[in-house]
C-alpha positions in Angstrom: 115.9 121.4 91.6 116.4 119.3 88.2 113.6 118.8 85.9 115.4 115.9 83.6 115.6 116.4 79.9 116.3 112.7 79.2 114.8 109.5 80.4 116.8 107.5 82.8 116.9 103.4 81.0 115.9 100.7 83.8 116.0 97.6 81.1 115.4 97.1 77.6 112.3 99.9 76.4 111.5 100.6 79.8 112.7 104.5 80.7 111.9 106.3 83.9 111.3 110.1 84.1 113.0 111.4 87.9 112.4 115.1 88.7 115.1 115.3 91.4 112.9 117.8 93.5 113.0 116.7 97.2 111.2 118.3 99.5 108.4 119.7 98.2 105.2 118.7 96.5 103.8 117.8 92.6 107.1 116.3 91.2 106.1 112.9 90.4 107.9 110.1 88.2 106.5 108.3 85.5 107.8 105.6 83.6 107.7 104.4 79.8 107.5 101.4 78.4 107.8 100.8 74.6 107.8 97.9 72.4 107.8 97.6 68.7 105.5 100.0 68.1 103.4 100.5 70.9 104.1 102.7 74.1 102.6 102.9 77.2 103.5 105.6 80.0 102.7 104.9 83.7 101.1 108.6 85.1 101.4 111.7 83.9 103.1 115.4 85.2 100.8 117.6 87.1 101.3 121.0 84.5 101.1 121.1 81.0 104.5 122.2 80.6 105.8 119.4 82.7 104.3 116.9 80.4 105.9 118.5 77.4 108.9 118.2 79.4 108.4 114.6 79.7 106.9 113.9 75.9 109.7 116.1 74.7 112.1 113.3 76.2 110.3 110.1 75.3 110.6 111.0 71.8 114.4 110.5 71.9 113.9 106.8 73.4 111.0 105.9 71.7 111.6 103.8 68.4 110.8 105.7 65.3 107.0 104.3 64.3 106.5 104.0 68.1 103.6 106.6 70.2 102.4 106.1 73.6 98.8 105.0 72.9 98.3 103.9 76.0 98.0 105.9 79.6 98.2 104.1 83.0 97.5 106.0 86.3 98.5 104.6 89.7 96.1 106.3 91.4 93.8 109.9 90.8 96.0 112.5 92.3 97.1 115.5 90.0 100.5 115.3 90.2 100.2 111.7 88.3 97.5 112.4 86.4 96.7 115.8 85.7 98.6 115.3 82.4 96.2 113.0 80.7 94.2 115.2 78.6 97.8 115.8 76.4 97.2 112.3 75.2 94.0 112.8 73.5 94.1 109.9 71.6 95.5 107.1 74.5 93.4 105.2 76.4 93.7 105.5 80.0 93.8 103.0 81.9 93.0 102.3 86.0 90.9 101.2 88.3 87.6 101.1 89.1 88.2 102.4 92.5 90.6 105.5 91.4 87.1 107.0 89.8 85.8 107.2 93.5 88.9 109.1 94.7 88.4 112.0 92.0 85.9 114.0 93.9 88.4 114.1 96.7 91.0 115.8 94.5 90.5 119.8 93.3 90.6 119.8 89.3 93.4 121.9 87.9 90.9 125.1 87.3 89.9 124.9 91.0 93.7 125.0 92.3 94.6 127.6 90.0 91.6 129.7 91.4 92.8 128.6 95.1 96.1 129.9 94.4 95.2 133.1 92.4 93.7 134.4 96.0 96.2 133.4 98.7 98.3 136.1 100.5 101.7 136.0 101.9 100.7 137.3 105.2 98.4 134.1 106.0 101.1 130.8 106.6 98.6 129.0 105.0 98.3 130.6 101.5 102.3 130.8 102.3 102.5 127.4 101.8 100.2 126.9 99.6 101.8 129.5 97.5 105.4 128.2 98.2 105.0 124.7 97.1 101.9 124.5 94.8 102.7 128.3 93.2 105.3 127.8 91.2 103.0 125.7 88.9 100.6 126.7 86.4 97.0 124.7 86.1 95.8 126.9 83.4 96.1 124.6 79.9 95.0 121.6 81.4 91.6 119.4 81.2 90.7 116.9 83.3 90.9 113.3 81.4 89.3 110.9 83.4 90.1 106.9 83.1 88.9 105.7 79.6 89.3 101.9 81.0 88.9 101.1 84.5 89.2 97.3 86.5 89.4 95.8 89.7 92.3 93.6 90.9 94.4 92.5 88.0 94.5 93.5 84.3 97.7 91.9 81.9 98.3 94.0 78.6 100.9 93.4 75.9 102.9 96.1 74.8 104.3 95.2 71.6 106.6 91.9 73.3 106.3 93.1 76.6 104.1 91.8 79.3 102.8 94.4 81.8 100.7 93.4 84.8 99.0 96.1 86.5 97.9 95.0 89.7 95.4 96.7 92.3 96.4 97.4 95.7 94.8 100.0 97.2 92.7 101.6 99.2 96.2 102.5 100.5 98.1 105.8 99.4 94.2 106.3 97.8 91.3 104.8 97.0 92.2 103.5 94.0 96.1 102.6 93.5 97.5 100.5 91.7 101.7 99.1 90.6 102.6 98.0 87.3 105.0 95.0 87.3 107.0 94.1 84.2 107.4 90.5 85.0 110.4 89.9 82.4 112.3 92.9 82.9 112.2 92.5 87.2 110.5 96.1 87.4 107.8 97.4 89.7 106.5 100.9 89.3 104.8 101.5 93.1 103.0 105.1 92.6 102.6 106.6 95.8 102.5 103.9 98.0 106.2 104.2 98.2 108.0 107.8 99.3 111.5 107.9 99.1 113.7 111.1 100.4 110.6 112.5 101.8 107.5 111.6 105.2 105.4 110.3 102.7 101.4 111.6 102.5 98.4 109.0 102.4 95.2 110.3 101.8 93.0 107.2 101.9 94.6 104.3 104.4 94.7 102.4 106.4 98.7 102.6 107.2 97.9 99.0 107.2 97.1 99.1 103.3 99.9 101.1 102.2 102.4 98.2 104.6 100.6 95.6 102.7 100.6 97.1 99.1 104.8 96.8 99.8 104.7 93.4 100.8 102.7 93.2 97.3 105.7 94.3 95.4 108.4 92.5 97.5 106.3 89.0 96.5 107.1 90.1 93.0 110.5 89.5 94.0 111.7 93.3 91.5 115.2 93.9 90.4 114.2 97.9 90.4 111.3 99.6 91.8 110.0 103.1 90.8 108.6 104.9 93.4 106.2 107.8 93.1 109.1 110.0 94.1 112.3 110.0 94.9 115.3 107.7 93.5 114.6 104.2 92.1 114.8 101.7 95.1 115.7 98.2 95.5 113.7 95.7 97.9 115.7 96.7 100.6 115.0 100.4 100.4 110.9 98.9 100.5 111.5 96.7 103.2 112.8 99.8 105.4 109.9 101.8 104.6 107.1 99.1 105.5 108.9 99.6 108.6 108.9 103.1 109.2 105.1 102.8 108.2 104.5 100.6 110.6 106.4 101.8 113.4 104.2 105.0 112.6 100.8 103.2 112.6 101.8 101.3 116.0 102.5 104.8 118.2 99.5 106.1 115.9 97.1 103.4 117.5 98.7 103.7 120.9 97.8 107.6 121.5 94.3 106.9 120.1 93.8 103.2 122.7 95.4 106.7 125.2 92.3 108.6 124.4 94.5 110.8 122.8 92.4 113.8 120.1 93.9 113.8 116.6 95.3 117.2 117.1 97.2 116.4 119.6 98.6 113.1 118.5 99.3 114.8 115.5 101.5 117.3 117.6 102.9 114.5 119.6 103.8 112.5 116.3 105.2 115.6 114.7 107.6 116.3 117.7 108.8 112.3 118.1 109.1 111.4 114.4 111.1 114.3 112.9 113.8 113.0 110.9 116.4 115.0 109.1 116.9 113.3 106.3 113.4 113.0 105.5 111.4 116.5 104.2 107.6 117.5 104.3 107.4 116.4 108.2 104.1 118.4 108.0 103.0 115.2 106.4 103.4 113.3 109.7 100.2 115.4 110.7 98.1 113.8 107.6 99.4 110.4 108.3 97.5 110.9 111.6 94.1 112.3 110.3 94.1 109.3 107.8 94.4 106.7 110.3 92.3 108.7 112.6 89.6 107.8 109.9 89.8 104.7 110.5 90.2 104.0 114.3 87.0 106.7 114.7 85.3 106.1 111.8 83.1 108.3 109.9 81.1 109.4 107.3 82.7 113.2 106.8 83.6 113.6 103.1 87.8 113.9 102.5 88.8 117.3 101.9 92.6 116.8 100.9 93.1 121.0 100.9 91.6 121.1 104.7 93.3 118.1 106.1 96.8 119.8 104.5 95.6 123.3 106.5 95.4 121.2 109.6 98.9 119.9 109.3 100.4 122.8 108.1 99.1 124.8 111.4 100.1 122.3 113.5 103.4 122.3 112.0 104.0 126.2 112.0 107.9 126.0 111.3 107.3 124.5 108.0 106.2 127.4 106.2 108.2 129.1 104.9 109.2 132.9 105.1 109.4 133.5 101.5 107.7 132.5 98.2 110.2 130.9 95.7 109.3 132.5 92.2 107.2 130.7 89.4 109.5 132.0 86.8 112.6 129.9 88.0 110.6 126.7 87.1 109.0 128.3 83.7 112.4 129.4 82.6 114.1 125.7 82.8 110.9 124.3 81.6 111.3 126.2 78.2 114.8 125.3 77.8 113.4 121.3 77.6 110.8 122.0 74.8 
């Protein structure tokens, strides 16, 4: 685990925050761009303590008449967003589509109150516990998009271009990458995992393939993925293929007849790899695409769609509970 107390410099004003945390769930990068005197920050951590963390480092880059008054999010899900409301006075900015995914995600108060009742003696609440406990919901408020579009918006960031750029529904509903065309950087969200199975809520697999292809036609230098290490194009390139190798045997067991449960299981046991973590995730991967070959009108529940996965991967909870204090403790020591 290494929460960073320092921004990592991809070109000229353009920093990256990289929780090295693989493995897990909720540590998500973000990336700052600052100009003269204007700053913008792509997403934001998913605890309060996180995001002072991450502000707590950006003052060390940023110039000295420079604050971030401006707050992109690639797409609605806590871990990039749940940080807003500690920019009271930024705009945030994304798209219009990213509003309709926020009824799908618990706010901060309801996944503190899920995990203030789970047990250790249910693998469930286990996992919930193991990989969602060791962080603390309770000072946040839910900030909402200020701004919202739909398929390209360009802003000017002091002397620095910035293209954000719809692509979704893919990883969600809503997502979006932000491209800085003169510095050959693409920040991808969450359609890109690296180091871990990824998790897409929304689909088609087809989207997420084709939001890459997006970012390879930008022709980056670096990309910023929502996790993991920062990535060339052939790091992308590999991953569209794993997607789509996935989404191809995903089609085949359902043309088989094949329930989602048990394609899940069937997925789980073909695609394990050991250098990828979260294989759980396979199981959601399925459900989403699921969605789409048999289509309905359910409502997505994100916190019953995980319970799925996780019972049909029982090996991946785990026996113990790491400690919330571990993660509070080197937290306070960034401050």
């Amino acid at each position: 685990m290494h929460i960073p107390n320092e921004l990592a410099e991809i070109a000229p004003g353009v920093h990256a925050w990289l929780p090295d945390f693989p493995g897990t769930w909720g540590m998500a990068n973000c990336t700052l761009v600052a100009s003269d005197s204007g700053a913008l920050l792509v997403d934001t951590p998913y605890t309060a303590a996180l995001t002072e963390a991450l502000t707590a480092a950006a003052h060390r880059v940023l110039p000295p008449s420079a604050s971030i008054s401006t707050v992109v999010n690639s797409h609605a899900n806590g871990d990039h967003s749940y940080g807003n409301g500690l920019f009271p006075h930024a705009e945030i900015i994304s798209t219009d589509a990213n509003l309709a995914h926020l009824c799908a995600e618990p706010e901060p108060a309801q996944l503190q109150a899920l995990l203030d009742q789970c047990r250790t003696d249910e693998p469930f609440d286990r996992y919930m516990l193991a990989h969602f406990g060791r962080y603390d919901y309770r000072r946040l408020r839910l900030a909402p998009p200020t701004r919202t579009f739909s398929g390209q918006l360009d802003l000017q960031v002091g002397s620095t271009s910035v293209e954000l750029i719809e692509v979704g529904p893919a990883h969600t509903a809503g997502d979006l990458i932000v491209h800085l065309p003169d510095h050959g950087v693409v920040v991808a969200g969450d359609v890109l995992f690296i180091g871990d199975v990824p998790v897409h809520w929304a689909g088609p697999l087809s989207g997420v393939v084709a939001a890459c292809q997006q970012i390879l036609d930008l022709d980056p230098h670096v990309v910023v993925p929502g996790h993991g290490p920062l990535v060339g194009t052939a790091e992308v390139r590999r991953y569209m293929h794993y997607i789509t190798e996935l989404r191809e045997r995903i089609h085949t067991l359902h043309t088989q007849g094949m329930d989602v449960e048990s394609a899940a299981s069937l997925l789980l046991h073909e695609y394990r790899r050991p250098d990828l973590g979260l294989s759980e995730r396979l199981a959601v991967l399925t459900a989403t695409e699921y969605r789409h070959l048999t289509p309905t009108t359910d409502p997505l529940h994100l916190v019953q769609i995980l319970g799925a996965a996780v019972r049909l991967a029982p090996d991946c909870v785990p026996a113990t509970v790491p400690s919330r204090d571990t993660l509070m403790a080197e937290l306070e020591s960034l401050i």
